[in-house]
N, C-alpha and C positions, 0 to 999 in steps of 0.2 A: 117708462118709469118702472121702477123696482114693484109690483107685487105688494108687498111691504110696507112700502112709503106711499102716505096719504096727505091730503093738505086738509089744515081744519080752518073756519071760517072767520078768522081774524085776522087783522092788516095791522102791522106798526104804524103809528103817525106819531113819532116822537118829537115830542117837544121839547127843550130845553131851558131851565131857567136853573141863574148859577149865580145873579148877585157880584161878579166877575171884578168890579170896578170897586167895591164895597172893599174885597180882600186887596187888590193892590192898591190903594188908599191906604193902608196899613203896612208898608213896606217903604220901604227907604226910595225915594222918588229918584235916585240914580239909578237903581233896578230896574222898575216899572218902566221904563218908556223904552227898554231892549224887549219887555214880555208884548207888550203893544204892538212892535212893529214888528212880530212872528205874525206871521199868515195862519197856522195854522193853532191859535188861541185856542178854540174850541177842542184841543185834545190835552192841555195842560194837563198834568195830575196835580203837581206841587211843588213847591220852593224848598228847598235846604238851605238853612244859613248853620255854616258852625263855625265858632268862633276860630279867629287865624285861619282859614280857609275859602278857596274862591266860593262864591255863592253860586248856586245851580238853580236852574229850571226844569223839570221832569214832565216829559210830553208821554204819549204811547208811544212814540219809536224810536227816542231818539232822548240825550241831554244836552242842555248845551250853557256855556258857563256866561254868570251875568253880566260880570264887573270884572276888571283885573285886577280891582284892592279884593285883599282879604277882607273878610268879615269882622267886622271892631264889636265892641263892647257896646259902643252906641248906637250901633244900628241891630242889635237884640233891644237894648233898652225901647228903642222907640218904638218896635212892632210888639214890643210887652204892653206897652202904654196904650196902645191903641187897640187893643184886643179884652177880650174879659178874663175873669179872675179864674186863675189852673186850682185845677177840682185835685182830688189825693189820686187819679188816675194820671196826672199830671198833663190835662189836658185843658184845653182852654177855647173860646169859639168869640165870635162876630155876633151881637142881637140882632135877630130878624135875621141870617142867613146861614146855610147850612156849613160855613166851608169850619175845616177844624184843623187848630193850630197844638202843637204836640210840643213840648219842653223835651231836651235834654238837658240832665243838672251832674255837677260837680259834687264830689265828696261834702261840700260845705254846702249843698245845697243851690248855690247860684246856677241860672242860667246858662249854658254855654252852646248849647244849639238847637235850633227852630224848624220842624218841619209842617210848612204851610199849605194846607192838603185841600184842594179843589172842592168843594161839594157843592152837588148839582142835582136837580128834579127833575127826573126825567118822564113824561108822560107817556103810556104808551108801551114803557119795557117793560110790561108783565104782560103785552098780548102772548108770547109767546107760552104762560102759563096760564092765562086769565080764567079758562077754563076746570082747572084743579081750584082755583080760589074760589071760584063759584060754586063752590061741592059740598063747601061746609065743612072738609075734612082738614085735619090736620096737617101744617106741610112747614117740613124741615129743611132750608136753603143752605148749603154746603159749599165752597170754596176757599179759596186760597185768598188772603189780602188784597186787596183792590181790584179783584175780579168781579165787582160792582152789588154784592150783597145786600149791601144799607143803602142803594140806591132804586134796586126792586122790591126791598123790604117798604121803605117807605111810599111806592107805588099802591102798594096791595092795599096799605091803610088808607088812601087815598081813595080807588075805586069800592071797597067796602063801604066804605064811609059815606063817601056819596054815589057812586051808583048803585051799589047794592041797597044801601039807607039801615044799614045796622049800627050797632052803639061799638065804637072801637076802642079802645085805652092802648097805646102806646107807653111803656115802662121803655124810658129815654134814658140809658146809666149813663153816657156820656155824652147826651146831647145834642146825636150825630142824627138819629132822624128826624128830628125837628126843629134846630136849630138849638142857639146860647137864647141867653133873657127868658123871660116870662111866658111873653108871645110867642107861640109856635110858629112856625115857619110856614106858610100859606101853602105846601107842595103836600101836607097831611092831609090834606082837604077838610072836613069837618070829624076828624077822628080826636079823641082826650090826649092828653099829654101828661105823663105824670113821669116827673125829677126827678133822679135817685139821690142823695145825698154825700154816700159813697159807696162805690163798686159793691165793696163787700157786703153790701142790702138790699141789692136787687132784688134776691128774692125774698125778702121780707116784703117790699114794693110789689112782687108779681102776686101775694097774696093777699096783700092788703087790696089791690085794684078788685081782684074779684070780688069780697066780701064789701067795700063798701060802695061802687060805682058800677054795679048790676052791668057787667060789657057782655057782650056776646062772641068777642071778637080780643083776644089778646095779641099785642105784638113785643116783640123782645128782641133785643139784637145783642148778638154775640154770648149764648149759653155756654159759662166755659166751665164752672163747679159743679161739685154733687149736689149742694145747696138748690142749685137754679134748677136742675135735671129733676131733683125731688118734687122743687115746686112745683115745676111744668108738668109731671105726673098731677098731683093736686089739682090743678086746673084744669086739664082735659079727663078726669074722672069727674067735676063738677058741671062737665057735658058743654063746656066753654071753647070755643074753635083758639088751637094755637097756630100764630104762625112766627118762626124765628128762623133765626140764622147760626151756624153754628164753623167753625176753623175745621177745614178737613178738605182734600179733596175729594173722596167716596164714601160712599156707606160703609166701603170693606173700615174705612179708617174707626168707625166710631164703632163697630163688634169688637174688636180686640182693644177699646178705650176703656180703662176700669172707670174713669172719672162720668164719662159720657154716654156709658152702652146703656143706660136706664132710658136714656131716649128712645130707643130704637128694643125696647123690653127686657134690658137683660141679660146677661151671659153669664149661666151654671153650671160646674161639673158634675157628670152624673158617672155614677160608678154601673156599670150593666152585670149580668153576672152572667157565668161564662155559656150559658146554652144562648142566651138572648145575644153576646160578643159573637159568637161561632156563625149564629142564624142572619145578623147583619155584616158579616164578615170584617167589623172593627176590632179597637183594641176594646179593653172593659173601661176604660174612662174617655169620655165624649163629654163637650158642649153641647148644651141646648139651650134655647129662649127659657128664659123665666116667667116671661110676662106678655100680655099683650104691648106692643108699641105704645108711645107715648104720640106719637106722631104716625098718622095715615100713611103719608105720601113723602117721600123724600126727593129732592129736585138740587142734582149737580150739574151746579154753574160750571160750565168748562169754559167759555167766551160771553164777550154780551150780546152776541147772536147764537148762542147754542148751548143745550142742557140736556142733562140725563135725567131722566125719570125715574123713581121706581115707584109706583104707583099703590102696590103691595107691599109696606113692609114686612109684615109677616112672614109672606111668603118669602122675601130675596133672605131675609136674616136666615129663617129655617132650610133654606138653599145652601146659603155661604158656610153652613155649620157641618152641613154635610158634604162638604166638600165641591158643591157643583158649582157653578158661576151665575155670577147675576148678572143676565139678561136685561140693562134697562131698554127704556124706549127715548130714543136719541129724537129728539126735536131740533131745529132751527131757522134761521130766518132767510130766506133768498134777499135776492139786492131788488127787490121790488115791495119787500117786504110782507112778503107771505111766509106764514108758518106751515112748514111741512112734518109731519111727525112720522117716521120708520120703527115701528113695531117690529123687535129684532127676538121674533119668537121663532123656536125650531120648527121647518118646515115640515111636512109629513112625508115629503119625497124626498130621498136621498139624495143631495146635491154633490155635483163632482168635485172634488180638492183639486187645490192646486197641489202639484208634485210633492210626494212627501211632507207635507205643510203643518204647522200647528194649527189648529181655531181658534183664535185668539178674540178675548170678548171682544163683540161690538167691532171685530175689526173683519173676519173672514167669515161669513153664518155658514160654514158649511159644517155639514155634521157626519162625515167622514173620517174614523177613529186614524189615530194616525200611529204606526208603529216606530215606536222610538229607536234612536243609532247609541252607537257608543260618545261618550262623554267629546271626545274631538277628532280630530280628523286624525291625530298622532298616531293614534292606536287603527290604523288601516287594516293589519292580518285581522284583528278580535273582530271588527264593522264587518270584515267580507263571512268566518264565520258568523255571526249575527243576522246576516241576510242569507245564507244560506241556509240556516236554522229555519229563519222564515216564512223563506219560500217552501221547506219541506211541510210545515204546520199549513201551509194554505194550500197545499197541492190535494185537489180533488178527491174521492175514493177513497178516502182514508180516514180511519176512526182518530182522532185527537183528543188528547186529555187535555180541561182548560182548569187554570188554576183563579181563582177570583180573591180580587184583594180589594176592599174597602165595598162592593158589592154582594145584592141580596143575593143567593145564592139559590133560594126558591124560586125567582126570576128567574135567572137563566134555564134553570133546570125546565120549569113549563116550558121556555122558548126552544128549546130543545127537542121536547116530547112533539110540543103541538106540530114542527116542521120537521120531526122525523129525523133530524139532521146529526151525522155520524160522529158526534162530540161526546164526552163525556168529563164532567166537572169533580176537578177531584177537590180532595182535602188535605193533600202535602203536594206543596210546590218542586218536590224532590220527582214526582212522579209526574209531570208539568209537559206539556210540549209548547203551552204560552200561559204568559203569565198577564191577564185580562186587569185594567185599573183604571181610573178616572186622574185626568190633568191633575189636579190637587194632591193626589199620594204620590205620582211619579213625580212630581215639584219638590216636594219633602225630600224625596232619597231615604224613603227607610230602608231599613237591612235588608229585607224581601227582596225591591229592588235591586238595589246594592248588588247581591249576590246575584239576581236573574243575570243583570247587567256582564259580570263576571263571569259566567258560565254561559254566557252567549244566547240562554234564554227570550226567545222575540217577549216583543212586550207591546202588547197593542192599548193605546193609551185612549180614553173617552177622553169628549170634551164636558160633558157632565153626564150624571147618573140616571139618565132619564129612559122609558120601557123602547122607545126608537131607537137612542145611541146601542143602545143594550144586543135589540135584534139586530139592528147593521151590521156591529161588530162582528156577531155572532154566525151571524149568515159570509161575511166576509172571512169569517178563520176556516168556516167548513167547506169553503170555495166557491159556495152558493154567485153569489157579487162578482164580478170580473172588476181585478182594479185596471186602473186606468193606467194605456201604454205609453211608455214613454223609453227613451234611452237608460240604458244601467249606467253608463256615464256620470259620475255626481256629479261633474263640472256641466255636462248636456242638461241633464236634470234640473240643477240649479238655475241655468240661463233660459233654458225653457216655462219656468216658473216665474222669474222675473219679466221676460219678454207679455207674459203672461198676463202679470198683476198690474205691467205697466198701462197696457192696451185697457184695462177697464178702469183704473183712476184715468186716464184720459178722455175714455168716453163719458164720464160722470157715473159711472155703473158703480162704483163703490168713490169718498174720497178719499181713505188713505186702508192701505196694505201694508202688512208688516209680512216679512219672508222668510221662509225659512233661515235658522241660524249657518253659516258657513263658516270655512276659514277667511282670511283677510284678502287671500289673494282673490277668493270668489267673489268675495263680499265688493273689492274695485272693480271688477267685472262686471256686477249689479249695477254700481252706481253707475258705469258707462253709459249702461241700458237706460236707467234714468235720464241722465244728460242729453242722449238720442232722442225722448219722448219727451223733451222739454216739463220734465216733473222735478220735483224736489225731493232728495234723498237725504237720508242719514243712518248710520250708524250706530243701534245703541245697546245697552245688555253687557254684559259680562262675559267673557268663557267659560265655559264653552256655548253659551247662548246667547253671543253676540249677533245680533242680523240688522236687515238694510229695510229701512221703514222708509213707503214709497206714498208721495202725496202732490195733487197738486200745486204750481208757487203761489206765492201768500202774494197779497197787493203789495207791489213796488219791491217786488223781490230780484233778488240778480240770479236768475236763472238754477237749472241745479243746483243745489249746494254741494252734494258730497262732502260737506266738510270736515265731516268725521274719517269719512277715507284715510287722511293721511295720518289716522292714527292704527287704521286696520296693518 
């Protein structure tokens, strides 16, 4: 087992309760008895009815159609009737059950289509976080729609509530975690329930809960205004634990959100003035945090077996600003139901790249700087000088000027003095024999770039800004490092580095690889290799940094896919 990856002492026993019979009771009884006789009920999501169109069932893998009439006007009217009264969210629910039924309306307001959304208690899916909830700090859940948010949201208030035995208030805006009607839905466990009346007063309700029903414990689902992100500052300065859910896939998504970044403290431009631009080697205007976070801990849902952590928001925010990458700590659940957590922190020992490779977060940890090519394979004369440029800047015995861009420049300079090593760092890239930068500025393409690129300038790229990547690199340009041999061959290179990534997603030593980017025709030569190693490939990115992302197959998968190939 990886070094890295640890198991912490919690077991999933999930339990299910979803009221299942409740929601098809309210569906037109010529539907119902096709959802019955599916085997695999227990993955339902939801119903779509729209009016003049067939009706559907929506499972996790699959849809499949219910009836061969179109959907009439009375068979809306009847699952209206039988459901409760649509809030100004246009949303509407079952008393005493969690699942929730969603209006689509016409110009005039009428009805015209129904989507019938499964909701279920599941016990047991926050072991994989149980641990951060027990901490008392704040914790921000992120994902994508139905990637099950309000379903561990309403877990957490559950175990607070009663195993922890703190005071909880749930602000319910659309009465997704606790059900429709009065009566909360038993899966809260003994947490408060407080109704919004409409969306747009949530956060009048998130401050009203504090001030008149003394919680310890707020929960909120779905912060999407500055109103709510205010108020949730509000509450965790009154030393109240929040925990909510917010629409995004990463943390990177809510820094650059003007509506949302108060969650996560804030994004200011600061103007630098030019000795303090020169000394950090930026421009004079930078981001910074504003603020401390509003939220401890941030926790991206990627699957309902697996999450990303960032444990420190402070730190990953004041990371991502500076250009270096967040590092979360990737968790998940084995098929026996253990949680294993891989702390994906920089090792202290130089580990070996695959062949010319990017590091890509959370996907390669290797921390071997990677010297960038020209834009595509077109431009083959510029690539060969470009590696010949290279190879001269890394050839032994020899004093090299390094040029540093977006990098402290008193850093390398110490790292330099203290190993003696025959470098010298200049301050015009004109007098350059490489031009030194981290993943995030070579991503931009600013001019610098631009121009090194152009003039054939090697460009040795970090994978973040950190005192390790810094000395590797730096030890690697003055030829300190021997890199690793391999064929001058791109095509040898390339097959060597897939044959490569395949053999440890196979042994379970990493689960998914992404590859260096190639041309298309390398890029089907990959996927071969994949197909060989019975793994799953694809193709994705743009050009010129389209590459072949290499993983094991998923359950009930049909072998390789390559399916992107026949677009390479």
């Amino acid at each position: 087992m990886n070094e890295n990856i640890r198991e912490i002492p919690f077991v999933a026993n999930n339990r299910i309760t979803d009221d299942l019979d409740t929601l098809l009771e309210a569906l037109p009884s010529h539907l119902t008895h096709v959802i019955k006789d599916k085997r695999n009920i227990s993955d339902l999501l939801e119903i779509v009815l729209d009016l003049g169109r067939l009706p559907e069932a929506r499972y996790r893998n699959e849809e499949i159609v219910l009836s061969k009439s179109e959907v009439s006007q009375s068979d809306l009217d009847y699952v209206v009737s039988r459901v409760g009264a649509f809030g100004g969210d246009n949303r509407a629910g079952i008393p005493r059950t969690l699942h929730r039924i969603s209006a689509i309306r016409n110009r005039s307001g009428n009805i015209v289509g129904l989507t019938c959304r499964v909701g279920r208690a599941v016990h047991g899916t926050i072991s994989i976080i149980k641990d951060l909830v027990e901490s008392d700090q704040s914790i921000l859940l992120l994902g994508r729609p139905g990637v099950g948010k309000t379903t561990m949201l309403r877990e957490v208030a559950r175990v607070i509530a009663d195993e922890m035995h703190k005071r909880v208030v749930i602000v319910d805006t659309s009465n997704e975690i606790a059900g429709d009607g009065d009566i909360p839905h038993p899966g809260i466990g003994h947490s408060r329930r407080m109704q919004v009346p409409s969306p747009s007063l949530q956060h009048a309700v998130m401050i009203e809960a504090v001030e008149n029903h003394m919680p310890e414990v707020i929960i909120i689902d779905e912060i999407g205004t500055e109103l709510e992100a205010a108020a949730s500052r509000t509450i965790a300065e009154r030393g109240v634990q929040l925990v909510a859910t917010a629409h995004g896939n990463a943390l990177n998504n809510l820094v650059m959100n003007p509506t949302l970044s108060d969650l996560i403290g804030g994004i200011q431009s600061v103007t630098l003035g030019d000795e303090e631009a020169r000394r950090r080697g930026t421009q004079k205007s930078i981001l910074e945090r504003k603020a401390p976070p509003t939220f401890n801990v941030v926790v991206e849902i990627q699957s309902f077996d697996r999450v990303a952590v960032h444990p420190n928001v402070s730190d990953t925010v004041d990371a991502l600003l500076r250009g270096d990458l967040a590092m979360p700590e990737v968790r998940w659940l084995d098929e026996n139901g253990k949680v294993h957590v891989e702390k994906q922190a920089q090792s202290s020992e130089p580990a070996t790249p695959l062949p010319g490779g990017w590091a890509r977060q959370g996907i390669i940890p290797s921390q071997q700087p990677h010297v960038s090519q020209s834009h595509s394979q077109q431009h083959s004369q510029h690539q060969q000088q470009h590696q010949e440029r290279r190879h001269a800047a890394a050839a032994p015995g020899k004093s090299k000027r390094v040029y540093a861009f977006g990098l402290t420049k008193s850093k390398l300079e110490q790292i330099v003095r203290s190993n003696n090593l025959p470098l010298e760092i200049v301050n015009d890239i004109r007098n350059a024999d490489v031009l030194l930068t981290t993943k995030a500025y070579y991503r931009n393409k600013p001019q610098i770039v631009r121009n090194s690129e152009t003039s054939s300038v090697p460009i040795v790229v970090l994978r973040k800004n950190s005192p390790t990547q810094i000395e590797q690199a730096i030890m690697n340009i003055a030829g300190i490092i021997k890199e690793r041999r391999s064929s001058s061959n791109p095509m040898d290179v390339a097959m060597q580095e897939a044959e490569h990534a395949a053999d440890k997603v196979k042994s379970g030593e990493q689960e998914l690889i992404e590859l260096t980017p190639q041309s298309s025709y390398i890029r089907r030569l990959q996927h071969q290799i994949a197909e060989k190693y019975n793994l799953q490939s694809q193709s994705t990115g743009r050009e010129p940094f389209r590459h072949v992302t290499l993983q094991k197959e998923s359950r009930g998968g049909n072998g390789s896919s390559g399916s992107e190939s026949n677009q390479d």
